[in-house]
C-alpha positions, 0 to 999 in steps of 0.5 A: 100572099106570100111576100116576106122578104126576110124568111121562106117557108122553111125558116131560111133567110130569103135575100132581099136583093131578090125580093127588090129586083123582082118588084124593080121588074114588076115595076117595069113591066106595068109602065107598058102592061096592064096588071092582068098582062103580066106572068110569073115567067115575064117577071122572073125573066125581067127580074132575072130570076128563077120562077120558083124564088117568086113563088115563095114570096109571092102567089100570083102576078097581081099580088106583085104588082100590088107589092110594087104599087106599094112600093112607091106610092108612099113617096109619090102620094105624100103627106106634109108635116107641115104647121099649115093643115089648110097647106098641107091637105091642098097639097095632099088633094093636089098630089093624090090627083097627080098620082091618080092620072099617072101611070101608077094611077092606071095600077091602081085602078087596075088592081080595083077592078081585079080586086072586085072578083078577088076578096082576098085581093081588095082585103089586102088592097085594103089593109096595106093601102087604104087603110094606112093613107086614111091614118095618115089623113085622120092625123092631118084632119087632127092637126087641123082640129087641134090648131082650130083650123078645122070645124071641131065636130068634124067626121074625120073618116066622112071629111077624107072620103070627102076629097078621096072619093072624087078622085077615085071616081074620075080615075075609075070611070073616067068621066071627066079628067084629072086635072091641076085644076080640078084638084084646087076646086075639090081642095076649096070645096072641101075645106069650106065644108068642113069649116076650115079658117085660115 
């Protein structure tokens, strides 16, 4: 993947503005296109800009709308610093439930099933997403320790798939929905598991 937004290939500086209209018309696009919909042309033409100013940051339509997902996800998916860790992870569970059934959702899962055929895909799906929200939840599980809220001989990585792997679940085979509710279960389940006290 080839999405620097600071240098091209032969060491001239990229301008950001273009990097950040290509990604605003990826964005766009998705709220009414499936990820395996979109094209370099599509984009270019939304973003208005050449094809080539794509290809040197960028190698397929997929990897876009990956960077794009990553654009926002940060925001829509945060973790509070808040003292409470038993408020925050409720309300972590909470968000992450709410983004999985938006339309952002649907990128995710989108980019998932991509990723099943593309190593290269789910290794970077991996690397700039997962991986970074399962340090997030490592430091929030800490605190939780830390403060004796949370049973001190918990599996940290086992406690996140705990809450992550129900909601991914429902998003990929959409057996049953992803609801306000069901969120506040897997929240109750979840800390009763792994010891919390208030």
């Amino acid at each position: 993947m080839k999405n620097e937004a600071t240098q091209s290939g032969r060491g001239r500086p990229m301008d950001p503005q273009v990097h950040k209209a290509i990604l605003s018309a990826a964005i766009k696009l998705l709220e009414t296109q499936c990820v395996g919909e979109l094209t370099i042309k599509g984009i270019a033409d939304a973003a208005g800009v050449t094809r080539p100013a794509i290809y040197r940051r960028w190698s397929t339509p997929t990897e876009i709308a990956l960077d794009a997902f990553l654009e926002t996800a940060e925001r829509e998916i945060p973790f509070q610093d808040g003292s409470d860790p038993i408020k925050a992870l409720t309300a972590h569970i909470l968000a992450m439930t709410r983004f999985m059934r938006s339309q952002r959702g649907r990128v995710v899962t989108e980019l998932l099933g991509a990723a099943q055929s593309d190593p290269e895909l789910l290794a970077l799906f991996r690397e700039r997403f997962l991986e970074q929200r399962r340090k997030l939840g490592r430091v929030l599980f800490q605190n939780g320790i830390d403060q004796g809220a949370f049973h001190t001989g918990l599996d940290i990585d086992l406690a996140i798939d705990l809450y992550a792997g129900p909601i991914y679940h429902r998003a990929l085979a959409g057996h049953e929905t992803l609801t306000d509710a069901f969120a506040e279960r897997l929240a109750d389940y979840v800390l009763h598991a792994i010891g919390a006290s208030s």
